[in-house]
C-alpha positions as CSV (number, residue, x, y, z in Angstrom):
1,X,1.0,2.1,-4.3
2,X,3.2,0.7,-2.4
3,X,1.7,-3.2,-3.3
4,X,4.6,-3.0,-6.0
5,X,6.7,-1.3,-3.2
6,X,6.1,-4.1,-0.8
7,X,6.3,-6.7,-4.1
8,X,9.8,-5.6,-5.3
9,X,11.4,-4.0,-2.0
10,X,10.2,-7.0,-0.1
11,X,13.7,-7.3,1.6
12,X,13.4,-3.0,2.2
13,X,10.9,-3.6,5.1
14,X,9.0,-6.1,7.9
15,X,6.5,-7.7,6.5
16,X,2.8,-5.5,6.0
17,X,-0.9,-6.2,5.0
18,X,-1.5,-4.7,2.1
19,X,-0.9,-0.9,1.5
20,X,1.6,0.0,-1.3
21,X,0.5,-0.8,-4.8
22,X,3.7,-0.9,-7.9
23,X,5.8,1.7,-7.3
24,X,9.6,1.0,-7.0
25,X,10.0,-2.5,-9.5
26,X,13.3,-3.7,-9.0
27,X,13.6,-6.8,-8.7
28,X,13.5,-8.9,-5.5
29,X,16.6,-10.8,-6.4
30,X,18.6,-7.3,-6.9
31,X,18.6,-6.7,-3.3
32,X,18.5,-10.0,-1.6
33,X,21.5,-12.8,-1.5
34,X,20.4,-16.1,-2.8
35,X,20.4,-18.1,0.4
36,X,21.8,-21.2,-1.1
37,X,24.9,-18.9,-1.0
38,X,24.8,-18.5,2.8
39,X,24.6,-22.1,3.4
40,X,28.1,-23.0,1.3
41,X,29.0,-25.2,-0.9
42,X,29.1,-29.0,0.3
43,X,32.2,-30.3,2.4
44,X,32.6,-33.3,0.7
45,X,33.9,-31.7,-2.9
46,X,37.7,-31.9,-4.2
47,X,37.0,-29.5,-6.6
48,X,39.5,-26.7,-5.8
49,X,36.9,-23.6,-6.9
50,X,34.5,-25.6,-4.0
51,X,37.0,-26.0,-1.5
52,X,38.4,-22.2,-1.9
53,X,34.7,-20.7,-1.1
54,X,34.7,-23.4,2.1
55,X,38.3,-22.2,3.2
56,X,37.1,-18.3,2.8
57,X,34.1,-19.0,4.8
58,X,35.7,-20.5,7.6
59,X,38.0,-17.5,7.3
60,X,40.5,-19.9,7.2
61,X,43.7,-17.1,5.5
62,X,46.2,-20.5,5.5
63,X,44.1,-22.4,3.3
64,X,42.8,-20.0,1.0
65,X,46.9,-18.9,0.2
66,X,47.5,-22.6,-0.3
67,X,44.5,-23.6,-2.5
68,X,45.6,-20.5,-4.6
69,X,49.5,-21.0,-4.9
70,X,49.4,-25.0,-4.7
71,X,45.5,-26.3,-4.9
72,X,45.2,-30.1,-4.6
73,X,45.1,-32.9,-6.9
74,X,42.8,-31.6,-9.2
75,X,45.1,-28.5,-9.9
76,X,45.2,-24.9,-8.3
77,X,41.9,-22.4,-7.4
78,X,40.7,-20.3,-9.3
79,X,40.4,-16.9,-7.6
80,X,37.6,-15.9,-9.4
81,X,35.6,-18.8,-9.0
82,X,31.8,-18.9,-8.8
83,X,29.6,-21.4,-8.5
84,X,26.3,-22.6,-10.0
85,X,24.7,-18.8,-8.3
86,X,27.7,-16.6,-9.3
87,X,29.2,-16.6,-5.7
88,X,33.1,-16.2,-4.9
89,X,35.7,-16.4,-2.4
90,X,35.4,-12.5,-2.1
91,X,31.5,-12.7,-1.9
92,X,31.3,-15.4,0.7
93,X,34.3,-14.1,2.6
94,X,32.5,-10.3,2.7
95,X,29.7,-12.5,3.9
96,X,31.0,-14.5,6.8
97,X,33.1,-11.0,7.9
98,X,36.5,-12.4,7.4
99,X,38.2,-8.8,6.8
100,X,42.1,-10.6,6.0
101,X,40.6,-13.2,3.7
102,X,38.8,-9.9,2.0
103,X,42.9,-8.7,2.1
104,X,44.3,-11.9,1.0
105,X,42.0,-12.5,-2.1
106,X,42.5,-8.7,-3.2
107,X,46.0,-8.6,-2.9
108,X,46.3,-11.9,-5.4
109,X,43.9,-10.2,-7.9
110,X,40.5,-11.2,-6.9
111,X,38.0,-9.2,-9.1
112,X,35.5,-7.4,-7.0
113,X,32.8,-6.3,-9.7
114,X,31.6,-9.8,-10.7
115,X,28.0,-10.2,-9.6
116,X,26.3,-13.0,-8.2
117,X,22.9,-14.3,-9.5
118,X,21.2,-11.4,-7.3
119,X,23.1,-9.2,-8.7
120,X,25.3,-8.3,-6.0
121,X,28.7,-7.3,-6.1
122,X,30.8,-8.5,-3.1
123,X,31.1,-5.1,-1.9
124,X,27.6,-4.9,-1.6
125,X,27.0,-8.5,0.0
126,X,29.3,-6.6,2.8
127,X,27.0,-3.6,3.0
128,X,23.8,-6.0,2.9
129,X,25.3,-8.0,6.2
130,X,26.3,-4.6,8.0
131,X,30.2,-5.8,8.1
132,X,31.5,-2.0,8.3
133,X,35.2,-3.3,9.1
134,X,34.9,-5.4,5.3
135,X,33.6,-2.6,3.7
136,X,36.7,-0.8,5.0
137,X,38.8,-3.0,3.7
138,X,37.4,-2.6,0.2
139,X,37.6,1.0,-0.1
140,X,41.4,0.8,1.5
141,X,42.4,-1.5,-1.6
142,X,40.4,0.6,-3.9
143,X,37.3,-1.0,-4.6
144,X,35.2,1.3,-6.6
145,X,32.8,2.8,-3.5
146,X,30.1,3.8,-6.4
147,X,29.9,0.8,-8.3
148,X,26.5,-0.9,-9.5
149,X,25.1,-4.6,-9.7
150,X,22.2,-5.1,-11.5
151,X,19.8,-3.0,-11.9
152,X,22.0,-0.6,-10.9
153,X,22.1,-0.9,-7.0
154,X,24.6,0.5,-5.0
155,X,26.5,-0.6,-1.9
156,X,24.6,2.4,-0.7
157,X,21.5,1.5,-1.5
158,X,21.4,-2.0,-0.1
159,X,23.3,-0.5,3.3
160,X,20.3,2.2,3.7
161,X,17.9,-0.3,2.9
162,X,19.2,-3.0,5.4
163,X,19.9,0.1,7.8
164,X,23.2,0.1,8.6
165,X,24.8,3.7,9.6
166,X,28.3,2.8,10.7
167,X,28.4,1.6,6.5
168,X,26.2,4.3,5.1
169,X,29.1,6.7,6.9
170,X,31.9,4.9,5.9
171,X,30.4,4.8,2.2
172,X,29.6,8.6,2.2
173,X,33.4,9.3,3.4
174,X,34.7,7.6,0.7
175,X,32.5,9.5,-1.9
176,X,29.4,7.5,-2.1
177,X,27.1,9.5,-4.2
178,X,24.5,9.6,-2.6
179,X,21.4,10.3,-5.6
180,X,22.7,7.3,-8.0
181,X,19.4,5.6,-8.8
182,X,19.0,2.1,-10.2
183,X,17.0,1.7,-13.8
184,X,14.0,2.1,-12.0
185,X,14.6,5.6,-10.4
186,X,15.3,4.3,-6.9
187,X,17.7,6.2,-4.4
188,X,19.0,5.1,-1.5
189,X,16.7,7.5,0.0
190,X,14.2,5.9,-1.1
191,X,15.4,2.5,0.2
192,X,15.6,4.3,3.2
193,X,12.1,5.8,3.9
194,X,10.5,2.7,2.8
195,X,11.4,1.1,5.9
196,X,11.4,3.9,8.4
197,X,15.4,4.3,9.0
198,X,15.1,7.5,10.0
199,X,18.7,7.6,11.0
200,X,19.9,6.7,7.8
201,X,17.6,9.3,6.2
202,X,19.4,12.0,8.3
203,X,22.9,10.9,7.1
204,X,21.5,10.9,3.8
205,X,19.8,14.8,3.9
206,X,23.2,15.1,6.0
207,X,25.0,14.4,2.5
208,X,22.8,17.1,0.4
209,X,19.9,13.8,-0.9
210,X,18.1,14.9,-3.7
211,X,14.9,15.3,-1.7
212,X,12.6,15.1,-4.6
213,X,13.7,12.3,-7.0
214,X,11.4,10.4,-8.1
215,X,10.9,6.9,-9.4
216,X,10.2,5.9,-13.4
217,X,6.5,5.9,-12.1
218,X,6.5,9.4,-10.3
219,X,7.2,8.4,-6.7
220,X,8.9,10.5,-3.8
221,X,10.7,9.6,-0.7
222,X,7.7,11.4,0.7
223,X,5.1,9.3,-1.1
224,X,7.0,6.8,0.3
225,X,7.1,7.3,4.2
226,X,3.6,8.8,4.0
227,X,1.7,6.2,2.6
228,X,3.5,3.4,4.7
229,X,3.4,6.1,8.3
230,X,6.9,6.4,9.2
231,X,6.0,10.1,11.1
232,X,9.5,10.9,11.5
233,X,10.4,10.4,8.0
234,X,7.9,12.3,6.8
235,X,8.9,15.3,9.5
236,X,12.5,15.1,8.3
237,X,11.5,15.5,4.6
238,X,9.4,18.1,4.7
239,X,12.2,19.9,6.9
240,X,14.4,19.2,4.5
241,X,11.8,21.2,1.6
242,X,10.5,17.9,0.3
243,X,7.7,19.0,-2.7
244,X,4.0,17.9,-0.7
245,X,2.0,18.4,-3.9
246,X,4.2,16.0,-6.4
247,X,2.1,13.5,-7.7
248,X,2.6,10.2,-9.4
249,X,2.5,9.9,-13.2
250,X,-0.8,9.4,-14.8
251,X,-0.3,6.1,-16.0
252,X,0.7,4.7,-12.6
253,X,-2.1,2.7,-10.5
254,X,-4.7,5.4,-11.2
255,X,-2.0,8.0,-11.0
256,X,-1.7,11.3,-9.9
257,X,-1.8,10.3,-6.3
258,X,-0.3,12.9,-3.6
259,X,1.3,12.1,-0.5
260,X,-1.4,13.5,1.4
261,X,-4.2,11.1,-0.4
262,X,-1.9,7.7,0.6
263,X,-1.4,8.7,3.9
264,X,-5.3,9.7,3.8
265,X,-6.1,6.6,2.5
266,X,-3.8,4.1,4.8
267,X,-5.2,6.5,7.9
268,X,-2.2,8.1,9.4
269,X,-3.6,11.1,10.8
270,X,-0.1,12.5,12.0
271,X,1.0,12.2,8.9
272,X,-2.3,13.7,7.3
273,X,-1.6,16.8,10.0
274,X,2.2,17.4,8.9
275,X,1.3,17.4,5.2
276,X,-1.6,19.8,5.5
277,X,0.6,22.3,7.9
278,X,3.1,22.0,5.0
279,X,0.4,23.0,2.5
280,X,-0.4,20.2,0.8
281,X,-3.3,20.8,-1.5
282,X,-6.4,19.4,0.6
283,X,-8.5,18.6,-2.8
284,X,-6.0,17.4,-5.2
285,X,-7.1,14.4,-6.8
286,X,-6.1,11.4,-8.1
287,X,-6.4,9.9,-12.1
288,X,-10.4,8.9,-11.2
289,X,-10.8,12.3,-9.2
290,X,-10.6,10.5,-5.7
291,X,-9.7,13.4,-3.3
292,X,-7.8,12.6,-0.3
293,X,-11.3,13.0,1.4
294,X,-13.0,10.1,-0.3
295,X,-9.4,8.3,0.4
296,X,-10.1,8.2,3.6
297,X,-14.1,7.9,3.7
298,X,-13.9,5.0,1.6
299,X,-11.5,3.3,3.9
300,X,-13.2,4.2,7.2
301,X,-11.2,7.2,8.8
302,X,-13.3,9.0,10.0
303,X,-11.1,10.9,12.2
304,X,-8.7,11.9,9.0
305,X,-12.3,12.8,7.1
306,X,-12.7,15.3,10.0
307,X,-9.4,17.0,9.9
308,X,-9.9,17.1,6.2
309,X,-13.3,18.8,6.4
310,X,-12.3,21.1,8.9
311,X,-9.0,22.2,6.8
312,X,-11.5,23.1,4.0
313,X,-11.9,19.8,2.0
314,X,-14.8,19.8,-0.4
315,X,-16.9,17.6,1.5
316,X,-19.4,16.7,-1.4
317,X,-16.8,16.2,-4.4
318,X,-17.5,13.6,-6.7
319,X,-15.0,10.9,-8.3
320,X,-14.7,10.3,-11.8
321,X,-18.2,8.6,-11.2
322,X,-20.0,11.0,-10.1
323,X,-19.6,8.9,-6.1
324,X,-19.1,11.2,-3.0
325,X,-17.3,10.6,0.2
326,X,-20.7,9.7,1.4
327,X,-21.5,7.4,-1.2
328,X,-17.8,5.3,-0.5
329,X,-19.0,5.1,2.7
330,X,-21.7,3.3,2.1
331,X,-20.9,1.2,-0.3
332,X,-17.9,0.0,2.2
333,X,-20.2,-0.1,5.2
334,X,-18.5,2.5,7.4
335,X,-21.0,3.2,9.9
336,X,-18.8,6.2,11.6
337,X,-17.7,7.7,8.9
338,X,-21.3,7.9,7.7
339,X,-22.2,9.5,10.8
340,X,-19.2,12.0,10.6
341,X,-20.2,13.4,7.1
342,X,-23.8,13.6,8.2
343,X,-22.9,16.2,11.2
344,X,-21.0,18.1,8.4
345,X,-24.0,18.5,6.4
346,X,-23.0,16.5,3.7
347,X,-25.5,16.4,0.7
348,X,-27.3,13.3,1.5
349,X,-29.3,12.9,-1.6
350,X,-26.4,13.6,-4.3
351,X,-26.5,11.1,-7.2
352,X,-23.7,9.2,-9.3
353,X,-23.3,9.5,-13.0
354,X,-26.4,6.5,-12.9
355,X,-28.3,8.1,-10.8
356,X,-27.5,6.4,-7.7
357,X,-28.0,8.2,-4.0
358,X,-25.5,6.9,-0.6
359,X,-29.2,4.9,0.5
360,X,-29.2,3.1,-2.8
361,X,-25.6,2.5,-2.5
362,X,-26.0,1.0,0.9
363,X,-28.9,-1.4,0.2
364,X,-26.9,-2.6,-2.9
365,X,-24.0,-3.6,-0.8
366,X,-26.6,-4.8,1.4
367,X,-24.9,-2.3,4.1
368,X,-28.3,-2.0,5.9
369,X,-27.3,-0.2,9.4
370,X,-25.8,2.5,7.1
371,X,-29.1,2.9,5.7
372,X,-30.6,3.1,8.8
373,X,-28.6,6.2,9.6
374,X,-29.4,8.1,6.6
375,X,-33.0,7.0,7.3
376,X,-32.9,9.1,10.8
377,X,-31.4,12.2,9.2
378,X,-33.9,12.8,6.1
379,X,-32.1,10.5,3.5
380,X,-35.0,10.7,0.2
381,X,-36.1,6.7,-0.6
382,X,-37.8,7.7,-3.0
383,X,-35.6,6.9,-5.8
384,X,-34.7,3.2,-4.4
385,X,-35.7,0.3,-6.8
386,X,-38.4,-2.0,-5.7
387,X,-35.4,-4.8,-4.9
388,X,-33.6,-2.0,-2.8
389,X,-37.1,-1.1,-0.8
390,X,-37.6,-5.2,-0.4
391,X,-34.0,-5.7,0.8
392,X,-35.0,-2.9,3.6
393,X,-38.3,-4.3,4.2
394,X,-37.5,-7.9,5.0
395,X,-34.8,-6.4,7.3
396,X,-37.1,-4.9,9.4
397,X,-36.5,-1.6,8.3
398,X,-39.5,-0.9,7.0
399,X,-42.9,-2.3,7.7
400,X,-46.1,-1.3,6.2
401,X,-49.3,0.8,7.0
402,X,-52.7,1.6,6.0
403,X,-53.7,4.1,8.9
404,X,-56.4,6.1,7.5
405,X,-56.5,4.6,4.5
406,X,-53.6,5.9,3.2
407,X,-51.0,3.6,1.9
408,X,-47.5,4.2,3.4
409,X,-44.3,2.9,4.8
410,X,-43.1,3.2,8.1
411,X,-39.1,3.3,8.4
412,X,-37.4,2.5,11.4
413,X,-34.2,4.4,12.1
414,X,-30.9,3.0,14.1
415,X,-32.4,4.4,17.7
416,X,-36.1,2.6,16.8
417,X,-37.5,5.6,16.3
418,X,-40.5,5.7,13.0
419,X,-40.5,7.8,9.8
420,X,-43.8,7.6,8.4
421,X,-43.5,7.7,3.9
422,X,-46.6,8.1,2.7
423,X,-48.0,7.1,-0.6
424,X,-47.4,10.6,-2.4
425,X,-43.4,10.1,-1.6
426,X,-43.5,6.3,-3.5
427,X,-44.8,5.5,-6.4
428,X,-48.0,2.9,-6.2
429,X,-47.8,2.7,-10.0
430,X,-49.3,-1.1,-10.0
431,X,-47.3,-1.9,-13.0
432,X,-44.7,-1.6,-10.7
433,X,-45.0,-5.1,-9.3
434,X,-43.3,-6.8,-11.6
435,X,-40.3,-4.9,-11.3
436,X,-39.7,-6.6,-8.0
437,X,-37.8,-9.6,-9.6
438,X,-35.8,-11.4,-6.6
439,X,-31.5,-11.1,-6.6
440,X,-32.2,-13.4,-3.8
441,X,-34.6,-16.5,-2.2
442,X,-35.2,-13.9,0.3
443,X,-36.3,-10.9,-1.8
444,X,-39.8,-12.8,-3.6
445,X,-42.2,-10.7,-4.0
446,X,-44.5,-9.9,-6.8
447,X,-46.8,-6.1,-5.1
448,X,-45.5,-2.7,-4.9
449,X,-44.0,-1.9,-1.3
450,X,-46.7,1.0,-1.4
451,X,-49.6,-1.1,-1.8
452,X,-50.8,-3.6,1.1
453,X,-53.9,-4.2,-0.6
454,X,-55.0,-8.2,-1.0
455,X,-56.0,-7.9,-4.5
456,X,-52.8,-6.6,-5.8
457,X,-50.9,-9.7,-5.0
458,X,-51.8,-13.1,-6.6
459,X,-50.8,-14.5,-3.2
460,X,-52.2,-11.8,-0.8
461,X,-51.0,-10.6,2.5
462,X,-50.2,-13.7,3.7
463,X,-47.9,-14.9,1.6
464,X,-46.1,-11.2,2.0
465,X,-45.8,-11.8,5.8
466,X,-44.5,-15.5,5.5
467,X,-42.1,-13.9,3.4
468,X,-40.6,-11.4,5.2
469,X,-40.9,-13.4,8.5
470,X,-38.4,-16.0,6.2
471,X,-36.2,-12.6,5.5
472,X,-35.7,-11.6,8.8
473,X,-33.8,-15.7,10.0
């Protein structure tokens, strides 16, 4: 969920691998100064509109009153001024902290709602760079505390984003409301829990936050700090009677996800811990009837799928696919977690809506030390194909035997141990050999896995043991 929250609040939080899929879509440029701006506008210009931005970012008061009242030889400034990215006097000035510039330019009419090409008001520039002493200044000349750039950000918004409490207090005393959301739904809650500021998170709580706002696409603050594992955050919104079962709207990412199920999924255990003592529901599932238990499994968190298990989970509910935790595990290759739904008696042998077991799972994906474990603990092969029992054989898990004349298989677990299969637990249909067509140079083979005899190969046993000799490099 929060990839989108990561895409369009880039400037909301450090830098992350993935976790957050589209959730909160404003736009990158809404909350982030173009930094051509910072930089200035060239030193060499006569133009008066130039020279005025240069004169307010040096914080030089003297000039700005003079380009203003007598400009140069190309005529007077224009106060309002921007250039080629919407930027001003009062913008750049708000920028560089130059609090009696901010003064002069206001007192000689300076209009402090234009925008810049981000969208940013110079109000908000202010809040963005932390410069409580020039937001000060604003609201003492009457600067309209609650206005909104585009989008519909908020001085607020950007201050609790770039976490900044000496200007989220000054806003909020000078009647910030504090649930204005931008088109998208955002808050400056939001903003806030998105990067872990749990200070500003208690001003905002402090100021009576809307806890449970959500975005156009069904996201909390909650959703928010769980899925990216901001413990405190979490602690301070479920103190403050933050709703753990919301979920996200149906047509978001595969939607209806819970708190619980991110934080499941992106293995924060704490979190997982907090949610659960809150009473989150432990088998509320997602659009495709992922569970915060397969969340978890199919990511490798073993430790969460534990917890989860020993709250109550359902530890062999199946996805909109008919897959288990166990079968996500597999398919993903996570040995532990494997070994951590076996000792809770898992169902080892469920199938998919195909037909497909965990074992058939894991020699698909080729994840052959997960089939080894299911091996040891009873897993049924007998529903493998004949290019899932090849893929085990010429990995040494299986070999083959005709001890008393009975045709079998011998598998070999994780610990070297054997599992004799005989011939009534595999089929030894003969027809059955061409079914073996290779996926792979390493898989040719043209007899059943149940028959060793000579005559049912055009190429005999010896070509069988070349083969899987070349199988095992």
């Amino acid at each position: 969920m929060i990839k989108s929250m990561k895409k369009t609040f880039e400037s909301l939080r450090p830098s992350r691998s993935d976790r957050m899929q589209e959730s909160l879509s404003m736009q990158e440029s809404l909350l982030r100064h173009d930094q051509r701006m910072h930089a200035g506008p060239t030193q060499t210009t006569t133009n008066p509109g130039d020279l005025l931005l240069i004169a307010a970012r040096e914080g030089n008061v003297a000039l700005v009153k003079k380009l203003l009242e007598v400009g140069n030889e190309n005529g007077k400034a224009d106060i309002n001024f921007q250039d080629q990215y919407g930027v001003t006097a009062l913008m750049v000035a708000s920028r560089y902290n130059h609090p009696d510039v901010i003064t002069q330019l206001l007192e000689k009419g300076a209009n402090a709602d234009l925008l810049n090409e981000a969208g940013l008001t110079a109000l908000m520039v202010a809040s963005e760079n932390g410069h409580s002493g020039v937001v000060e200044r604003f609201l003492e000349k009457g600067v309209d505390v609650n206005q909104t750039g585009k989008k519909g950000v908020t001085a607020l918004i950007v201050a609790s984003q770039h976490n900044y409490p000496d200007v989220v207090t000054k806003l909020l005393a000078n009647g910030a409301n504090v649930d204005l959301i931008t088109v998208n739904g955002v808050t400056a809650l939001m903003a806030a829990s998105l990067n872990g500021h749990d200070k500003i998170v208690e001003q905002l709580l402090g100021a009576k936050a809307k806890v449970d706002l959500a975005t156009v696409n069904g996201v909390t603050a909650l959703m928010i700090a769980s899925e990216n594992g901001y413990d405190k955050v979490v602690e301070q919104l479920i103190k403050a009677k933050a709703d753990v079962n919301l979920a996200t709207k149906p047509n978001f990412n595969r939607g209806e996800k819970t708190a619980l199920i991110m934080a499941s999924k992106n293995g924060y255990l704490g979190i997982v811990t907090k949610l659960l003592e809150a009473g989150a529901e432990i088998d509320k599932a997602n659009g495709d009837k992922e569970t915060a238990l397969l969340s978890a499994c199919m990511n490798g968190h073993y430790e969460i799928a534990k917890t989860l298990i020993g709250e109550g989970a359902n530890k062999n509910h199946a996805d909109s696919a008919g897959e288990t935790a166990l079968h996500w595990a597999c398919r993903n290759g996570h040995e532990e977690t494997v070994r951590t739904l076996i000792k809770h008696e898992v169902n080892l042998d469920a199938k998919s809506k195909i037909g497909e077991t965990a074992i058939a799972k894991a020699c698909f994906m080729k994840n052959l030390k997960c089939a080894r474990i299911l091996i040891k603990h009873g897993a049924d092969i007998n529903g493998l194909s004949m290019i899932e029992r090849s893929r085990l054989e010429f990995r040494n898990l299986f070999s083959r035997s005709t001890k008393g004349g009975q045709p079998s298989i011998v598998a070999t677990t994780e610990e070297g141990e054997s599992i004799n299969y005989n011939s009534s637990m595999l089929s030894t249909d003969a027809s059955n050999a061409q079914s073996r067509v290779p996926f792979e140079p390493e898989t040719i083979l043209t007899t059943s896995v149940a028959n060793t005899s000579p005559a049912a190969s055009p190429r005999g046993t010896e070509t069988i043991a070349a083969q899987t000799t070349r199988g095992r490099q």
